[in-house]
ROTORVEX-803008 format. One record per residue (C-alpha): residue in three letters; x, y, z. Coordinates in pm, 1 decimal. Each point is the difference from the previous one (the first is absolute). Example, Ala and Ser with C-alpha at 12.3 -4.5 7.8 and 13.67 -1.06 7.14 Angstrom:
BEGIN
ATOM  residu         u         v         w
ATOM     ALA    1230.0    -450.0     780.0
ATOM     SER     137.0     344.0     -66.0
***
This chain:
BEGIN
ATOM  residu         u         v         w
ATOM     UNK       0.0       0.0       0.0
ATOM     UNK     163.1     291.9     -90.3
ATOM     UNK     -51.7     361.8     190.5
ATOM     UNK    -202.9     182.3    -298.7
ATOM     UNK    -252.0    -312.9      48.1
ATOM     UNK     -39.3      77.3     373.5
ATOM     UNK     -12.8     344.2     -51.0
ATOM     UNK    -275.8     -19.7    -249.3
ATOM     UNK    -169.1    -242.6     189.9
ATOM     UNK      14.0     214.4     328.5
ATOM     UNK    -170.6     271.0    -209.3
ATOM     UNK    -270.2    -196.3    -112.3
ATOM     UNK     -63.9     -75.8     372.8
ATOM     UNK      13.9     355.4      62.2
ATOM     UNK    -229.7     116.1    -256.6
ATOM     UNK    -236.4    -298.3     134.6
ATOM     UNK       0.7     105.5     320.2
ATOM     UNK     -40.5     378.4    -106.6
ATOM     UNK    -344.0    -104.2    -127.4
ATOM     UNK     -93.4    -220.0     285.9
ATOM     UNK      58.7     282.0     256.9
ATOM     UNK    -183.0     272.3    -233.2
ATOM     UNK    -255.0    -199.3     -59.6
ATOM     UNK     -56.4    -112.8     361.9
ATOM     UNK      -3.2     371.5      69.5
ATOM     UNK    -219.5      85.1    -237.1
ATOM     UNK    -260.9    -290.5      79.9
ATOM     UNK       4.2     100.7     382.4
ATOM     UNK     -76.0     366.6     -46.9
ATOM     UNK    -272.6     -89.5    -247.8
ATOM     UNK    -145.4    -242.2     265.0
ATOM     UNK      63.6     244.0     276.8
ATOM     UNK    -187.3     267.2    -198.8
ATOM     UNK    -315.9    -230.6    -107.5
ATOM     UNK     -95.9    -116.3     319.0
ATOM     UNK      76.6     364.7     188.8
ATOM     UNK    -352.5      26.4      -2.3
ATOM     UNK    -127.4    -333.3     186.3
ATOM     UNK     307.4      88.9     214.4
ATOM     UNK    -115.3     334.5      79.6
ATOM     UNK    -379.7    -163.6      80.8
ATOM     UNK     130.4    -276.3     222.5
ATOM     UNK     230.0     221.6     205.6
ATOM     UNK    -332.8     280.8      75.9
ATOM     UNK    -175.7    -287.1     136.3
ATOM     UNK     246.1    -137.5     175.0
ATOM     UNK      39.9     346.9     180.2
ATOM     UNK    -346.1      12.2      31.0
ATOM     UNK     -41.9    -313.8     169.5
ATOM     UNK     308.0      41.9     231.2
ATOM     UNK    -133.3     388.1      71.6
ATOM     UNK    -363.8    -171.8      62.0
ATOM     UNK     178.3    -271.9     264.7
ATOM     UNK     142.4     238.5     202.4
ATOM     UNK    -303.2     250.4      65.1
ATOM     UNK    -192.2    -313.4     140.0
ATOM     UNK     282.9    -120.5     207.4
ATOM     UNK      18.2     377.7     119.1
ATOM     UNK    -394.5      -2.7      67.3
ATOM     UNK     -42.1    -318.1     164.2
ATOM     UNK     239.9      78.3     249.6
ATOM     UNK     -99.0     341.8     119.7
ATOM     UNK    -332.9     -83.2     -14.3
ATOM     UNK     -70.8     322.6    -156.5
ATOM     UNK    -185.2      83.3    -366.5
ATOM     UNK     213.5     -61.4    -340.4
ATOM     UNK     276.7     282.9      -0.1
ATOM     UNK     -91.3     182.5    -301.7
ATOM     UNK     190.7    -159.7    -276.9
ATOM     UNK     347.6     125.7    -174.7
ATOM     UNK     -62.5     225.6    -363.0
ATOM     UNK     -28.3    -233.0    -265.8
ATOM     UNK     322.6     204.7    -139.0
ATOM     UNK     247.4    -115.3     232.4
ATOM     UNK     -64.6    -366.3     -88.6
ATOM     UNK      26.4     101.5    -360.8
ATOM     UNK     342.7     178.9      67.9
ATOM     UNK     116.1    -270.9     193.1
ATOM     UNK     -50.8    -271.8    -278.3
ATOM     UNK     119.5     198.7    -248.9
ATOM     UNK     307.9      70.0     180.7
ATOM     UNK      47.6    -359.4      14.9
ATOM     UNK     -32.5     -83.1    -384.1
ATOM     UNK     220.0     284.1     -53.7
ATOM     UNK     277.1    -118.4     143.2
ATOM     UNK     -48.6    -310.5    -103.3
ATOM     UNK     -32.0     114.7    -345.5
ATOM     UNK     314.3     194.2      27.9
ATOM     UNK     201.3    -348.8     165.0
ATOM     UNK    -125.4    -203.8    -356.7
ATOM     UNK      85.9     324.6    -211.2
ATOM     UNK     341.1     -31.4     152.8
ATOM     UNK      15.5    -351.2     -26.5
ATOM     UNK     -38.6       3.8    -349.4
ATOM     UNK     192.5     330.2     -54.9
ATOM     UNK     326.7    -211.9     129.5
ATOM     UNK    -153.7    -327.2    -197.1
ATOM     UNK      30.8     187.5    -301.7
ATOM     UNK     340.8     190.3      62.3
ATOM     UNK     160.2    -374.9      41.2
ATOM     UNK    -151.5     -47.1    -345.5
ATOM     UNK     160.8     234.3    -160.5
ATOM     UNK     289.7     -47.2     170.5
ATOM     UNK      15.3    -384.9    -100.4
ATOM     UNK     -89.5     147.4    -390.9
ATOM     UNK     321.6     194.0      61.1
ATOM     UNK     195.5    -263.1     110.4
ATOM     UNK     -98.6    -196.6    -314.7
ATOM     UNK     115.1     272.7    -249.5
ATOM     UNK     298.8      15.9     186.6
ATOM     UNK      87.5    -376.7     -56.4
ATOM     UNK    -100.0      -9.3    -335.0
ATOM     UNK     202.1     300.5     -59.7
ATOM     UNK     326.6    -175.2     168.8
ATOM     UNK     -61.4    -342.7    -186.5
ATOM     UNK      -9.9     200.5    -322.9
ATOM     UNK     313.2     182.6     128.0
ATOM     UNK     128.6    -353.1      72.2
ATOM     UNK     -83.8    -124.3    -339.3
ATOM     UNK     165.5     289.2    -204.8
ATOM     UNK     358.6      28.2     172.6
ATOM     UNK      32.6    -377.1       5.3
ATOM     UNK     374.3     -49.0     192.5
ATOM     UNK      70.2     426.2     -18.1
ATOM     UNK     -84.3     114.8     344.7
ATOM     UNK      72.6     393.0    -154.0
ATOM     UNK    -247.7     -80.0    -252.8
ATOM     UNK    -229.9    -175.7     300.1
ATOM     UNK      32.3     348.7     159.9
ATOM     UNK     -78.4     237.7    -260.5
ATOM     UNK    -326.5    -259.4    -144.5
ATOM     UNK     -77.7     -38.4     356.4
ATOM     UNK     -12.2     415.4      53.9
ATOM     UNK    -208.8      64.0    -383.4
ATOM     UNK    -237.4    -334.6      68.5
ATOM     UNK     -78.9      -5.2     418.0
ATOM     UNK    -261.2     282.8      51.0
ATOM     UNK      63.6     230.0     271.6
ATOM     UNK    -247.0     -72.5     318.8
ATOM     UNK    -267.7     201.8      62.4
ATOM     UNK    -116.3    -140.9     338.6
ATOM     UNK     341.9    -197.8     118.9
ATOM     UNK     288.9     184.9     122.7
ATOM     UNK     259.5    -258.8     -55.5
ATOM     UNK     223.3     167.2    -255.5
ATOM     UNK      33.9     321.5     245.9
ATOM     UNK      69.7    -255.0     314.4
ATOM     UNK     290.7    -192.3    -227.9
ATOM     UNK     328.0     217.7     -83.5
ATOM     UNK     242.4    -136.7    -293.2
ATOM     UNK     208.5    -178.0     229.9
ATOM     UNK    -318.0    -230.0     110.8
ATOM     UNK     -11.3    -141.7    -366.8
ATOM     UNK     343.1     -88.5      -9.1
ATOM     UNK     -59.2    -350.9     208.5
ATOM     UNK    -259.3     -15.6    -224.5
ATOM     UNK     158.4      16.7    -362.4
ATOM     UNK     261.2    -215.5     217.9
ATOM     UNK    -286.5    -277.2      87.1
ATOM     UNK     -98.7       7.2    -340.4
ATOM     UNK     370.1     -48.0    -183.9
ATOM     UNK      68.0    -260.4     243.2
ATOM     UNK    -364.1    -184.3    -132.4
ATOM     UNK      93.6       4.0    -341.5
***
């Protein structure tokens, strides 16, 4: 197996995986979104009932008339609160499923990119360098290539002499 066949085979993964988190992400917000409104009914009565618990447990044991009973608002506020934020936890959810897609799309150009590169210089590592700089796109949501200084890729073009 040689390393342009891994590399190109790594990218496939990548790009697979790309579309599985993407469309995962995209699935759960549309689910999320559809059944907002059964959510928003269940957790009103649910209030309700828990509100409606409480007053009788407050009456029965003073003895006295039912306490007049809370605005209808503040129940409303408090469920809504509620699917808010959990709204914003599946938004956020999906807003990091979806940056580890495109990150994962990324790292597939990247690989194709250096197993063309590979291809092309065949046993010139100058050559490997200069294909690797036209063909590799530069990241858009990695940082490796600002972490790594020229003397990192040394061991690497090293590595790589010592495999051929």
């Amino acid at each position: 197996m040689t390393i342009e066949f891994s590399l190109r085979r790594r990218a496939s993964h990548s790009r697979c995986l790309g579309i599985l988190w993407l469309s995962l992400a995209i699935i759960i917000l549309i689910s999320t979104y559809t059944s907002l409104p059964f959510l928003v009914d269940k957790t009103l009565s649910s209030v309700r009932k828990l509100d409606g618990a409480t007053e009788r447990t407050n009456s029965k044991a003073t003895g006295e008339a039912k306490e007049t009973k809370k605005p209808f608002l503040q129940e409303q506020l408090f469920a809504m609160t509620t699917l808010i934020l959990g709204t914003a936890i599946v938004s956020f959810a999906c807003y990091l499923l979806g940056r580890s897609a495109f990150i994962e799309i990324e790292l597939a150009a990247r690989f194709s990119g250096l197993a063309d590169a590979l291809c092309i210089a065949g046993n010139d590592f100058t050559q490997l360098e200069k294909a690797a700089t036209i063909l590799v796109p530069k990241p858009k949501f990695l940082s490796v290539p600002d972490s790594f200084s020229a003397k990192d890729l040394k061991p690497l073009v090293d590595f790589l002499k010592q495999l051929r």
